[in-house]
Residue, then its C-alpha position, 0 to 999 in steps of 0.5 A: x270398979x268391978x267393970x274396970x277389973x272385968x275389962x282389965x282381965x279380958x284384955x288379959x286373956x285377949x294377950x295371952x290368947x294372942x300369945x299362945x296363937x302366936x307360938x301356935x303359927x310359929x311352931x306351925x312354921x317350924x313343923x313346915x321347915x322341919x319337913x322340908x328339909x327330912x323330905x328333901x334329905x330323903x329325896x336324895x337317898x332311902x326315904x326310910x331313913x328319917x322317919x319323924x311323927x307329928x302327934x302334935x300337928x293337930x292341937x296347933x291347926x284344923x286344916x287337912x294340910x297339916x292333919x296328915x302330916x306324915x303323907x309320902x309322894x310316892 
């Protein structure tokens, strides 16, 4: 009985985890979109006038793209 609960629980958390990933790349997608589109709006005019940190870019990825978030192409 205990292994069966042992099991139960870790395919449990085995669920969440893959939930909480999930939410992690699709709010990843929706950094990436929201970028675009202020980069792309400043592309048009003065590139001051949006200015959005990302303070939390680096809790969802380890890759350097998403480290620095806030890189111009000047």
């Amino acid at each position: 009985m205990r292994l069966r609960q042992r099991l139960l629980i870790q395919q449990q958390q085995k669920k969440q985890m893959t939930t909480m990933e999930s939410m992690s790349l699709l709010l990843q997608a929706a950094a990436r979109e929201l970028r675009t589109a202020i980069e792309e709006e400043n592309d048009g005019g003065n590139r001051n006038r949006i200015s959005i940190q990302w303070p939390f870019s680096s809790l969802f990825s380890s890759s350097s793209q998403d480290s620095n978030p806030s890189r111009g192409t000047d």
